[in-house]
TORZA-799496 format. One record per residue (C-alpha): x, y, z; residue in three letters. Coordinates in nm, 3 decimals. Layout:
! TORZA-799496
       x       y       z residu
       X       Y       Z    ala
...
//
This chain:
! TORZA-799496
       x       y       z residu
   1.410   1.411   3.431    unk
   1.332   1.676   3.217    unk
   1.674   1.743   3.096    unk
   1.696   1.348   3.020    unk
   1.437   1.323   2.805    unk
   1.561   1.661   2.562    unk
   1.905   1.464   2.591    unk
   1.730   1.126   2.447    unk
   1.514   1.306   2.236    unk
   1.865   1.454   2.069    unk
   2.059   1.183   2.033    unk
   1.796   1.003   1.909    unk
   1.709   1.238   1.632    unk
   2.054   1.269   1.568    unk
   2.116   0.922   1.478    unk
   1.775   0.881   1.293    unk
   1.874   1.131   1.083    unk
   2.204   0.969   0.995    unk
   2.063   0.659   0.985    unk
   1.800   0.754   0.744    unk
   1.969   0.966   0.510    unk
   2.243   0.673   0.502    unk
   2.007   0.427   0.388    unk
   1.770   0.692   0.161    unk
   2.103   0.720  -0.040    unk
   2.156   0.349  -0.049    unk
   1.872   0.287  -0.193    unk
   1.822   0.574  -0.481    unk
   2.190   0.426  -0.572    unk
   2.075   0.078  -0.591    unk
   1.818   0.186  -0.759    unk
   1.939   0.395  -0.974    unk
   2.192   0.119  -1.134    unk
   1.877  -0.091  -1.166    unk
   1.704   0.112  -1.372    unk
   1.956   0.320  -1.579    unk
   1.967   0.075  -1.859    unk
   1.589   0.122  -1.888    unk
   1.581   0.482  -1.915    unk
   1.841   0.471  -2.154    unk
   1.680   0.235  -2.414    unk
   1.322   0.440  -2.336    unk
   1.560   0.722  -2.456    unk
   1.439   0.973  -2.215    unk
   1.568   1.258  -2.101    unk
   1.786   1.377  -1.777    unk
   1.499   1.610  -1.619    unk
   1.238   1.316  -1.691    unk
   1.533   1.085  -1.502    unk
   1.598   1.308  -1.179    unk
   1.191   1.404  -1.140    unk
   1.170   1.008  -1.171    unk
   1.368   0.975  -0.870    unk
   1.245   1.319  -0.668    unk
   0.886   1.165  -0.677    unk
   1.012   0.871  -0.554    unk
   1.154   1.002  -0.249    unk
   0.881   1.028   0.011    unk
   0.827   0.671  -0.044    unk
   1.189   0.594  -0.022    unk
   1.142   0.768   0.306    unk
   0.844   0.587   0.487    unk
   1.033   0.236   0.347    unk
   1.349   0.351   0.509    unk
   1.213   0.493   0.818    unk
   1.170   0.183   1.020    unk
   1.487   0.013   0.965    unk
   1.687   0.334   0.994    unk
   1.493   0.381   1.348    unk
   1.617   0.042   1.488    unk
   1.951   0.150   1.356    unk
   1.933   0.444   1.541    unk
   1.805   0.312   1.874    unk
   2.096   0.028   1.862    unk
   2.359   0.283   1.767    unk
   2.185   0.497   2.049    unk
   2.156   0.243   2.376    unk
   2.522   0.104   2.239    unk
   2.733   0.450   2.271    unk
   2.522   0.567   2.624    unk
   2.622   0.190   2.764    unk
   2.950   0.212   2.611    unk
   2.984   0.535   2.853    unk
   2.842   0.385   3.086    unk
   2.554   0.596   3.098    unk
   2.297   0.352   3.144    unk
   2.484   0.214   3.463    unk
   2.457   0.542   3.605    unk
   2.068   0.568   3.561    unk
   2.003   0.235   3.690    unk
   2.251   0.359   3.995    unk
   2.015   0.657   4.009    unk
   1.720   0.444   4.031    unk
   1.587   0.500   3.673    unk
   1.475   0.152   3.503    unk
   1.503   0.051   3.168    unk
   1.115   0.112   3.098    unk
   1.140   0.477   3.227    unk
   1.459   0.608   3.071    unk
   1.349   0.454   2.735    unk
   0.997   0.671   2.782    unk
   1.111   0.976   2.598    unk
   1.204   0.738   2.300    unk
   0.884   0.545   2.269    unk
   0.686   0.845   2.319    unk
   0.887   0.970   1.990    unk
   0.870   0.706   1.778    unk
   0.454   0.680   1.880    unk
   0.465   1.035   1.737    unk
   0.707   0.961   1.431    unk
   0.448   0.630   1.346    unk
   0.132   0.900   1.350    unk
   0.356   1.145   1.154    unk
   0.441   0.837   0.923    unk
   0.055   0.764   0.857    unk
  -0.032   1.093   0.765    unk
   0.285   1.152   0.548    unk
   0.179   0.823   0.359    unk
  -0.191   0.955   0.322    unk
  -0.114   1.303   0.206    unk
   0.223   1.310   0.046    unk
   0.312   0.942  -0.072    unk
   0.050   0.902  -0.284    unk
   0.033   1.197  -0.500    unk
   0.418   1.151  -0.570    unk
   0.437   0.767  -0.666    unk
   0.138   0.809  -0.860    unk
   0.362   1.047  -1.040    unk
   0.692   0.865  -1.057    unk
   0.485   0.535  -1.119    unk
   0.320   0.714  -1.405    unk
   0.668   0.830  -1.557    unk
   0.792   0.499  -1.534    unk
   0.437   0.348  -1.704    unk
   0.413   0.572  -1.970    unk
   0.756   0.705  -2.089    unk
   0.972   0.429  -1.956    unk
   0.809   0.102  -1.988    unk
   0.554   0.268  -2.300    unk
   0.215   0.126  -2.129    unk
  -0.122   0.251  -2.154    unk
  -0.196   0.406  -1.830    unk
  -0.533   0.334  -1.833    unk
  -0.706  -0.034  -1.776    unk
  -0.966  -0.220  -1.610    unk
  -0.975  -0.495  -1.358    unk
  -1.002  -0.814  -1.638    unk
  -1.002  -0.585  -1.973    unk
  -1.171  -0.862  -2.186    unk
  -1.498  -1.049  -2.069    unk
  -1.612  -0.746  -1.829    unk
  -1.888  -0.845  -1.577    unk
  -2.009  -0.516  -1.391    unk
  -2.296  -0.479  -1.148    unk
  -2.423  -0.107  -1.206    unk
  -2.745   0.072  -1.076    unk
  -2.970  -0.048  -1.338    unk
  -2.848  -0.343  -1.471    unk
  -2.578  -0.614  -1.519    unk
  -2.344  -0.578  -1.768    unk
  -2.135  -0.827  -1.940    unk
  -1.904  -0.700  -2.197    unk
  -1.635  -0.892  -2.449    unk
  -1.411  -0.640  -2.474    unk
  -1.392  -0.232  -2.388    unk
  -1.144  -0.007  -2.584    unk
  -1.079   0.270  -2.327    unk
  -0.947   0.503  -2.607    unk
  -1.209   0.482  -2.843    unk
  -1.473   0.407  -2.534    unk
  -1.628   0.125  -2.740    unk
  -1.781  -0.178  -2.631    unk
  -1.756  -0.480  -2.784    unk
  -2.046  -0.735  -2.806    unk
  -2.181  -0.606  -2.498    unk
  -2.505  -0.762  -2.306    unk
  -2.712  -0.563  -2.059    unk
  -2.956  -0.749  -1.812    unk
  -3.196  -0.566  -1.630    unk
  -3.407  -0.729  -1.347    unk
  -3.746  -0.659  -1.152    unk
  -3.736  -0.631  -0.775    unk
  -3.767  -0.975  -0.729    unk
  -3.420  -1.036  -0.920    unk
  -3.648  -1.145  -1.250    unk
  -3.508  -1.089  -1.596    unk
  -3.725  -0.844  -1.744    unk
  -3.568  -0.729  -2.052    unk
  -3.218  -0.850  -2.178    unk
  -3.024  -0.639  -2.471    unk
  -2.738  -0.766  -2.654    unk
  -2.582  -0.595  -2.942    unk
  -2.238  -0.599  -3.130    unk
  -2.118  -0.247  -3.068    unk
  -2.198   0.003  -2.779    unk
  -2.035   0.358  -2.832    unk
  -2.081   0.641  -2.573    unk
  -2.169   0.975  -2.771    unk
  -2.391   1.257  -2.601    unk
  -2.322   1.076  -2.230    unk
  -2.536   0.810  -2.386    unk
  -2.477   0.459  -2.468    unk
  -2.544   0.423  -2.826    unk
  -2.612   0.022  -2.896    unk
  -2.583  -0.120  -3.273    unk
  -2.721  -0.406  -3.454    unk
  -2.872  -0.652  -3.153    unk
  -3.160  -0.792  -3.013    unk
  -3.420  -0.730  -2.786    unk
  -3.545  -0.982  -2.495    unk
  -3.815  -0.812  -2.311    unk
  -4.051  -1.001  -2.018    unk
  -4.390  -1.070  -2.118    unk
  -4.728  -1.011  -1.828    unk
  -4.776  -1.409  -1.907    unk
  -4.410  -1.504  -1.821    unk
  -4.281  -1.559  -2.168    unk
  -4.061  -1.365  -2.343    unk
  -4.058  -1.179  -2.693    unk
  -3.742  -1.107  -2.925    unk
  -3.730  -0.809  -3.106    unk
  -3.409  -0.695  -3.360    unk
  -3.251  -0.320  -3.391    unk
  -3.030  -0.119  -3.572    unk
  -2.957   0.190  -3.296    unk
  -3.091   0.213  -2.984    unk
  -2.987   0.452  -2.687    unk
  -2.967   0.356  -2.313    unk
  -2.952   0.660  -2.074    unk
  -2.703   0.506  -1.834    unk
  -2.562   0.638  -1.481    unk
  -2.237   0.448  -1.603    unk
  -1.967   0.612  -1.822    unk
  -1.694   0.470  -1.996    unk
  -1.448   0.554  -1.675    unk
  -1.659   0.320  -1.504    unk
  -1.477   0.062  -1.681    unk
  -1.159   0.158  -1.695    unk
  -0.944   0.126  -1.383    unk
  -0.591   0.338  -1.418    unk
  -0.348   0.092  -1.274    unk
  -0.230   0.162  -0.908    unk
  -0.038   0.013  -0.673    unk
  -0.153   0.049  -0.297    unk
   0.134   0.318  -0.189    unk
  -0.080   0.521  -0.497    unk
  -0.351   0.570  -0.267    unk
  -0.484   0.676   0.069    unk
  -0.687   0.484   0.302    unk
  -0.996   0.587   0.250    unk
  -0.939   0.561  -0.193    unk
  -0.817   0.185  -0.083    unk
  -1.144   0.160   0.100    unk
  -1.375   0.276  -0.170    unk
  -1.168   0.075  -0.410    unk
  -1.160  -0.239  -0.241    unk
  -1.562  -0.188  -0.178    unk
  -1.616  -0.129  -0.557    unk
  -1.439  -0.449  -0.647    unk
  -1.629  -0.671  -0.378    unk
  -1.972  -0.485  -0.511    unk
  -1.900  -0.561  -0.860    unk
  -1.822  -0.952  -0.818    unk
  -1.432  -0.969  -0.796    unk
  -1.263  -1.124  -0.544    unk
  -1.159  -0.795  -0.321    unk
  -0.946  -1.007  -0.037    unk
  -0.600  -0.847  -0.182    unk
  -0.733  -0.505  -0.153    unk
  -0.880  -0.542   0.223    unk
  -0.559  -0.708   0.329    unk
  -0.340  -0.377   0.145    unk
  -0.592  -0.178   0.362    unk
  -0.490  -0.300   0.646    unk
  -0.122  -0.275   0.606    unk
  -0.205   0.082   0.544    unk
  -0.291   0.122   0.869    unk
  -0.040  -0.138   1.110    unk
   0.322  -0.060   0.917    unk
   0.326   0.330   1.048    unk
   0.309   0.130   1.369    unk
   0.667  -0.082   1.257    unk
   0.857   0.196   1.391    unk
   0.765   0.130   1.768    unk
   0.782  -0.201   1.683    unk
   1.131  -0.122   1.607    unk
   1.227   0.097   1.918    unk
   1.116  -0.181   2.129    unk
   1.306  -0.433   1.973    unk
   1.657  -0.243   1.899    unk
   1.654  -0.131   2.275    unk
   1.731  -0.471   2.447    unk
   1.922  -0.579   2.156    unk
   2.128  -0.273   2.238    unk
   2.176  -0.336   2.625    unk
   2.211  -0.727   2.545    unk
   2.557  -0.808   2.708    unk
   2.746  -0.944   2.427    unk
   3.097  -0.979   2.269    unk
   3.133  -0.749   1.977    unk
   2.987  -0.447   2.077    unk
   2.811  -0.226   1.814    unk
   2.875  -0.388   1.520    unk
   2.696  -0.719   1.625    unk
   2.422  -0.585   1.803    unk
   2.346  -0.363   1.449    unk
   2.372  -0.737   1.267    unk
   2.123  -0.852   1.490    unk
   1.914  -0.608   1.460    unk
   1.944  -0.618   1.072    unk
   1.893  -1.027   1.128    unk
   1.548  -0.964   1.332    unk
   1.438  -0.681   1.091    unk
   1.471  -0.957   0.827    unk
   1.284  -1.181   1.019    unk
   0.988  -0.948   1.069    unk
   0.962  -0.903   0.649    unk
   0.961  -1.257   0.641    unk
   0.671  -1.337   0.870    unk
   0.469  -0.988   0.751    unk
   0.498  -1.204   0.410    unk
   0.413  -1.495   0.529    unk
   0.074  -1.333   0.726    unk
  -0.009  -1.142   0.412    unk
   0.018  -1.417   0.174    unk
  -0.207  -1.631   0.471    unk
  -0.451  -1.337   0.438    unk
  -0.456  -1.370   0.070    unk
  -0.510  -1.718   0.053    unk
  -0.814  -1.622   0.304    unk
  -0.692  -1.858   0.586    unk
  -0.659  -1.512   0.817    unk
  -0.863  -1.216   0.825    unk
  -0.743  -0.920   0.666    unk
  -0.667  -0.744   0.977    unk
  -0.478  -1.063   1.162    unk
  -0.244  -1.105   0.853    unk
  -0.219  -0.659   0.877    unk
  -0.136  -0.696   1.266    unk
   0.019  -1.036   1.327    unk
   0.394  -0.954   1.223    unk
   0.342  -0.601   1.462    unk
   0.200  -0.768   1.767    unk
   0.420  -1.098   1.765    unk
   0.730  -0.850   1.785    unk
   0.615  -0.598   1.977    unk
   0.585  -0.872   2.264    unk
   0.929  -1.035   2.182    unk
   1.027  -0.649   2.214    unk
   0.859  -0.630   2.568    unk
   0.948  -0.940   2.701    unk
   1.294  -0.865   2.630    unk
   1.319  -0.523   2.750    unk
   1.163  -0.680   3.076    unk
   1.452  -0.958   3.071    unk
   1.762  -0.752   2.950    unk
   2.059  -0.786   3.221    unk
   2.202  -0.388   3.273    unk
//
């Protein structure tokens, strides 16, 4: 049984291989004649181009991993029944769960591999291609916040509310600062028409001064300069633009937390979290659906089991998209829109593996 399972694990390495480097090169080429007319009206040059495209690569990879996989196992299960292999394992007693053990057990491995290549890898090198494409293709500031004008943040001392922040000059705009007691009572409100930070301060110009008085009212006071010795800095308002394959679990996590803490709605970034964690776990989705489509008696051999498998691949996208957007719209939790595609095909993959005529 041993020299089985180095024979499976071969093969299918072999194919995934071919499979994956057919579709890696697919895509950059696809991509590439997307973008070219871009890069040449940004008027960039060739090294700027081709580290575009290198930085892209490990995400090209974990994107073409799981399709190339089913590819694999279908072009796999097809040639060994073609040879009638597989008859001569279930003559020898060996069922379709057991043969296929050393196959599973490798793409469990390649989905763990997957997760920690996306934590580690992926998102230090599409930060970087994203950020070539940001900055000296598509001329963007890289930097922004969450809303830019009309800024509501929650900090450790008070609430601010701000019209507009200039990241660059790290200037405030008719900002407002409310600070409360510890029963949630206004005790002193301060709203002026410029805030600059200088020294790590906040320096506040020409506003006004609401501060609680001991008999519940309230007296107004006006100022020229005043400075507020802040934990919050001007990066705490600025957000640099990133998309979830820029980060790792745990920044997604903080991220999605600071959002929710600050008053935004954070249900995108919860539902992105948990996608980081379920699509590693496409690729045994993958095995265990490509394996009966493989061993499915049908006319047309290779070619049609590959367009089903293609077909069903499709299908998967389309209810993954349909979960997400469900998790979005907050009719699912995050993790049941994350899971549902995975676990609604990794059944259909069981039930047929259970059902498949050899």
């Amino acid at each position: 049984m041993r020299i089985l399972a180095k024979y499976f694990y071969r093969e299918f390495f072999k194919f995934l291989i071919l499979c994956l480097g057919t579709f890696m090169a697919m895509y950059l080429l696809a991509d590439f004649f997307e973008r070219i007319d871009n890069f040449i009206e940004a008027n960039v040059q060739k090294t700027v181009m081709l580290s575009y495209f290198a930085y892209k690569t490990p995400y090209i990879i974990v994107q073409m991993l799981p399709p190339a996989t089913l590819i694999a196992v279908i072009i796999m299960f097809s040639t060994m029944e073609k040879n009638n292999e597989i008859t001569a394992m279930k003559a020898s007693g060996i069922g379709i769960f057991q043969f296929s053990k050393p196959v599973i057990i490798a793409s469990i491995f390649l989905a763990i591999g997957l997760f920690f290549f996306s934590e580690i890898v992926v998102p230090y090198t599409s930060s970087k291609s994203n950020e070539i494409w940001r900055v000296q293709v598509d001329k963007r500031d890289p930097g922004r916040f969450y809303g830019r004008d009309h800024i509501w943040y929650k900090g450790s001392d008070c609430i601010f509310w701000i019209r507009h922040f200039n990241s660059k000059k790290k200037v405030m705009l008719d900002p407002t600062f409310y600070f409360f007691d510890s029963s949630f009572k206004l005790s002193k409100k301060i709203q002026g028409r410029l805030g600059i930070w200088k020294d790590k301060k906040w320096i506040v110009k020409n506003g006004i001064i609401l501060k609680a008085c001991d008999d519940g009212d309230y007296i107004m006071s006006k100022f020229k300069k005043i400075c507020l010795d802040l934990p919050e800095t001007p990066d705490t308002f600025v957000q640099e633009e990133r998309d979830p394959e820029e980060m790792s679990y745990w920044q997604i996590k903080q991220f999605a937390e600071r959002v929710k803490h600050e008053g935004y709605d954070a249900t995108k970034y919860f539902v992105d979290l948990n996608i980081k964690t379920s699509f590693p776990f496409i690729i045994l989705v993958m095995v265990f659906i490509g394996i009966p489509i493989a061993l499915w008696k049908k006319k047309g051999g290779t070619p049609v089991s590959i367009i089903l498998g293609v077909a069903l691949c499709f299908l998967y996208l389309v209810v993954l998209g349909v979960s997400r957007s469900l998790g979005l719209a907050g009719f699912l939790p995050p993790i049941l829109s994350a899971w549902l595609a995975n676990g609604v095909f990794l059944f259909l993959g069981i039930y047929l593996m259970a059902n498949v005529d050899i």
